[in-house]
LUMVEXDO-23441 format. One record per atom (N, C-alpha, C): residue number from 1; residue in three letters; chain; atom name; x, y negated, z. Coordinates in nm, 4 decimals. Example, Ala and Ser with C-alpha at 12.3 -4.5 7.8 and 13.67 -1.06 7.14 Angstrom:
NODE,n,res,chain,atom,c1,c2,c3
NODE,1,ALA,A,N,1.3190,0.5690,0.7800 $
NODE,1,ALA,A,CA,1.2300,0.4500,0.7800 $
NODE,1,ALA,A,C,1.3200,0.3300,0.7800 $
NODE,2,SER,A,N,1.2850,0.2250,0.7080 $
NODE,2,SER,A,CA,1.3670,0.1060,0.7140 $
NODE,2,SER,A,C,1.2900,-0.0030,0.7870 $
//
This chain:
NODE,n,res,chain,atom,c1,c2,c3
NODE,1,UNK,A,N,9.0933,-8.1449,12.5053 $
NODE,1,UNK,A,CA,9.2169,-8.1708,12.4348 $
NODE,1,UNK,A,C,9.2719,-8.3053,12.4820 $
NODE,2,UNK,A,N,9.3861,-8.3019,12.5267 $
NODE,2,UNK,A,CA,9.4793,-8.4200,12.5712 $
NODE,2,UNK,A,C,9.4762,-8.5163,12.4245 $
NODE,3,UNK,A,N,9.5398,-8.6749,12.5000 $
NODE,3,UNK,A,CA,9.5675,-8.7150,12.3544 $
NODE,3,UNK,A,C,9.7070,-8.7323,12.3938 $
NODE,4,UNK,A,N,9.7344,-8.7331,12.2758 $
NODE,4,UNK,A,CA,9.8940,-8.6858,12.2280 $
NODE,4,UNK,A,C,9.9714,-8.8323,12.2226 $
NODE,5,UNK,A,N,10.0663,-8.8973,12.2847 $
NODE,5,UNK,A,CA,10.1352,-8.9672,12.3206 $
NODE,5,UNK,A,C,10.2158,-9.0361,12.1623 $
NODE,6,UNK,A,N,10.2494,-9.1394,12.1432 $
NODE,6,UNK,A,CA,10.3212,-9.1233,12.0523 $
NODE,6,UNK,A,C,10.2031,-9.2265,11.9186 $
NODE,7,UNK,A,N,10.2956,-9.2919,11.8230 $
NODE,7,UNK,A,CA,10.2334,-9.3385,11.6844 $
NODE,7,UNK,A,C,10.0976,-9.2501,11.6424 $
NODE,8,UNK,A,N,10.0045,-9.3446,11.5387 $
NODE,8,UNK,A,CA,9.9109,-9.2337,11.5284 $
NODE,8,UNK,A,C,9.9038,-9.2611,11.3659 $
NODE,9,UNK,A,N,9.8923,-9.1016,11.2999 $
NODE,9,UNK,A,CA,9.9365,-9.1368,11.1387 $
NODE,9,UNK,A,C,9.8029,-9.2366,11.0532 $
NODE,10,UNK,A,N,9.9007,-9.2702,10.9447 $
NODE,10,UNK,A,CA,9.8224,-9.3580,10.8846 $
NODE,10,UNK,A,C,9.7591,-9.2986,10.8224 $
NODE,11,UNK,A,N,9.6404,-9.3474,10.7382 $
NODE,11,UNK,A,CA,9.5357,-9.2813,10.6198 $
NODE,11,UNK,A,C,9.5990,-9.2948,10.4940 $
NODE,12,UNK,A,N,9.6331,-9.1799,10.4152 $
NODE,12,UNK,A,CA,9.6491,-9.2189,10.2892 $
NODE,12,UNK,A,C,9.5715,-9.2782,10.2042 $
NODE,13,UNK,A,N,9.4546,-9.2822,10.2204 $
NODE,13,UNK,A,CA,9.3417,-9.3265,10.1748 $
NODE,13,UNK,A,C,9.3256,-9.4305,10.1546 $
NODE,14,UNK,A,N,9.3472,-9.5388,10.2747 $
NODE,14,UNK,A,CA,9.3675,-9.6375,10.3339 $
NODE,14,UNK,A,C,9.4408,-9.7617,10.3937 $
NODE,15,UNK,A,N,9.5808,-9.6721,10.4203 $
NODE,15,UNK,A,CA,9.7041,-9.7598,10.4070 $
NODE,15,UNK,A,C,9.6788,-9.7591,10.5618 $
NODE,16,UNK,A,N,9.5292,-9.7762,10.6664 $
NODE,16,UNK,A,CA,9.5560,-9.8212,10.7692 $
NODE,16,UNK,A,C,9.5676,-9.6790,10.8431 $
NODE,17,UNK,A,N,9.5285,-9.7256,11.0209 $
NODE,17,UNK,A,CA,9.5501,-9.6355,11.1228 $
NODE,17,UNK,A,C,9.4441,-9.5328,11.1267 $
NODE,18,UNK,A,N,9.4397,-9.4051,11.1467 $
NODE,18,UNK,A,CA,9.3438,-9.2943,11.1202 $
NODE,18,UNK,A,C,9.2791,-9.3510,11.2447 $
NODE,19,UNK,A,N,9.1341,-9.4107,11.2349 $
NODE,19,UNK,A,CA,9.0122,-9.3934,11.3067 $
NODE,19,UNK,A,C,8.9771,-9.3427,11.3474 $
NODE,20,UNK,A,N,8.9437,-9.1878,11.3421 $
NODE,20,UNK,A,CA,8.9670,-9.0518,11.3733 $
NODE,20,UNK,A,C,9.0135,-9.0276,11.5464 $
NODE,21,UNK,A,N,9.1078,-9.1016,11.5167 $
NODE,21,UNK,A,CA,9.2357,-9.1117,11.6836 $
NODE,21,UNK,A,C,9.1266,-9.2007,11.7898 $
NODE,22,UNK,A,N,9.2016,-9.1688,11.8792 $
NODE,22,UNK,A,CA,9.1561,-9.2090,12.0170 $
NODE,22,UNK,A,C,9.2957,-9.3097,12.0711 $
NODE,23,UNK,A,N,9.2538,-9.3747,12.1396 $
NODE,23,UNK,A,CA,9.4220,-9.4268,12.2380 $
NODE,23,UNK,A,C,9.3888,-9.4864,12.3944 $
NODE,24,UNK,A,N,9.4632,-9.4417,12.4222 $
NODE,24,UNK,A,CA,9.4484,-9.4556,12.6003 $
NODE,24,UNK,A,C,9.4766,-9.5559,12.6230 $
NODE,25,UNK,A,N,9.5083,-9.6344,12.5917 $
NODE,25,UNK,A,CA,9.5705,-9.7716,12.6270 $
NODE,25,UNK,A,C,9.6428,-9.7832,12.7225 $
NODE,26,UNK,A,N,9.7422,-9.7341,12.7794 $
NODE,26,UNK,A,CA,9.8089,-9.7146,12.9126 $
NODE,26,UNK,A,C,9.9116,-9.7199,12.8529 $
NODE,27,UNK,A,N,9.9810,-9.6760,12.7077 $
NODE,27,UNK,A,CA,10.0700,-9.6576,12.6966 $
NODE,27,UNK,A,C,10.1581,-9.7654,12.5812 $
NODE,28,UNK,A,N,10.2552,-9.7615,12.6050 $
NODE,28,UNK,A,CA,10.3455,-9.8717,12.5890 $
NODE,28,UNK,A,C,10.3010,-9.8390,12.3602 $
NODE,29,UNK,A,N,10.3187,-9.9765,12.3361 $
NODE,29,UNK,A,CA,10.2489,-9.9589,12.1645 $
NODE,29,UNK,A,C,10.1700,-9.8803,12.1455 $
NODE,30,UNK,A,N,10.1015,-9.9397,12.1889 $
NODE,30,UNK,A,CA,9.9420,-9.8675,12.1938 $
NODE,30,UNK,A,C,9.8702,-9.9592,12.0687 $
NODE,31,UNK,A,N,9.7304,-9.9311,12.0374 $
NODE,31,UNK,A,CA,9.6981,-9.9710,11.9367 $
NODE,31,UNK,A,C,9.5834,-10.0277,11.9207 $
NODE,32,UNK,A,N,9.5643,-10.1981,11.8949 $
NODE,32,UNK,A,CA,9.4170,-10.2011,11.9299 $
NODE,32,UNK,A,C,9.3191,-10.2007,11.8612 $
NODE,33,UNK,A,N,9.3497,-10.1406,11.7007 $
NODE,33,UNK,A,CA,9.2305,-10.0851,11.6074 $
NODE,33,UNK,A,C,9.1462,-9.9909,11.6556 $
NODE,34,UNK,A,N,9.2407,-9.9109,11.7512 $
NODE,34,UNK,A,CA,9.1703,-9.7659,11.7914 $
NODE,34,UNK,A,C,9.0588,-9.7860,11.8987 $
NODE,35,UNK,A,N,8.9911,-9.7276,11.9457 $
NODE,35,UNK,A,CA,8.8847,-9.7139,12.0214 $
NODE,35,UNK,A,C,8.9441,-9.6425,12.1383 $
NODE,36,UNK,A,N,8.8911,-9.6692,12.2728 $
NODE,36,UNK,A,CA,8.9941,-9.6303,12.3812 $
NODE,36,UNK,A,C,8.9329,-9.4676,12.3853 $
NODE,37,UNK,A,N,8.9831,-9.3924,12.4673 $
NODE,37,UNK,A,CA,8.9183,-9.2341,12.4353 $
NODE,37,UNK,A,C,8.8339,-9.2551,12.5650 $
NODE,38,UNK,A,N,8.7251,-9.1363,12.5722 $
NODE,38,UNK,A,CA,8.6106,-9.1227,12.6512 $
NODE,38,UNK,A,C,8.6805,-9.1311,12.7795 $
NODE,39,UNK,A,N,8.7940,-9.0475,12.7854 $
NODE,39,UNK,A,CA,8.8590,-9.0261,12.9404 $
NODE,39,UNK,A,C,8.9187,-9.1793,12.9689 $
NODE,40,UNK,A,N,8.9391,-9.2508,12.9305 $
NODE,40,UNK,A,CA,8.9940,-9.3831,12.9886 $
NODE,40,UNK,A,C,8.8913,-9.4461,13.0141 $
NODE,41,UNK,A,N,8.7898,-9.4696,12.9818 $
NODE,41,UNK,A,CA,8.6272,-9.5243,12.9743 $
NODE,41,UNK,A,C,8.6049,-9.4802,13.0989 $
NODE,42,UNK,A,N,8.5628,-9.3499,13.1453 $
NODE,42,UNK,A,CA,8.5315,-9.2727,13.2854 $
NODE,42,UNK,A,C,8.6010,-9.3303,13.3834 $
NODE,43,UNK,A,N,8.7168,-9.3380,13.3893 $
NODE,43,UNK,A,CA,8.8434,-9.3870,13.4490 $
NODE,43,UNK,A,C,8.8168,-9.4958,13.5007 $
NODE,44,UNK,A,N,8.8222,-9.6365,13.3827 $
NODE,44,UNK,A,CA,8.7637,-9.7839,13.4183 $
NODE,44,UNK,A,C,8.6397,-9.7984,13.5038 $
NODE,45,UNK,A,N,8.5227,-9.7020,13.4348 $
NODE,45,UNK,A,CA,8.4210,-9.7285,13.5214 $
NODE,45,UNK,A,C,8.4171,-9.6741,13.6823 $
NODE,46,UNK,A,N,8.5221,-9.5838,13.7189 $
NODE,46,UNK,A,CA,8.4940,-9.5526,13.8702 $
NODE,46,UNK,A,C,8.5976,-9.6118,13.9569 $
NODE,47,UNK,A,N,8.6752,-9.6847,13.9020 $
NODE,47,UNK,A,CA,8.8066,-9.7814,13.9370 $
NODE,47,UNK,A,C,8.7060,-9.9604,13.9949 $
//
C-alpha cells in the first residue's frame, strides 16, 4: 500500500496527529511527529 500524499487526520482521542500514519518525508509539509515509512528507510540506506 502506497502512502497517500496529503495532511494526515487527527485523533479524536487526542487532539494530535494519528501515529498510526507513516510519512515519507519527501514531501512538502510533511510531518515530524510521524515516523518515516519502511520504504523511505530502504531508500536512505542504499543511497
Amino acid at each position: 500500500m502506497a502512502i497517500k500524499p496529503g495532511p494526515k487526520p487527527i485523533a479524536k482521542s487526542t487532539g494530535e496527529v494519528d501515529k498510526r500514519r507513516r510519512d515519507n518525508k519527501d514531501t512538502q509539509g510533511n510531518n515530524p511527529d510521524l515516523k518515516p515509512s519502511v520504504l523511505f528507510s530502504k531508500k536512505s540506506a542504499t543511497n
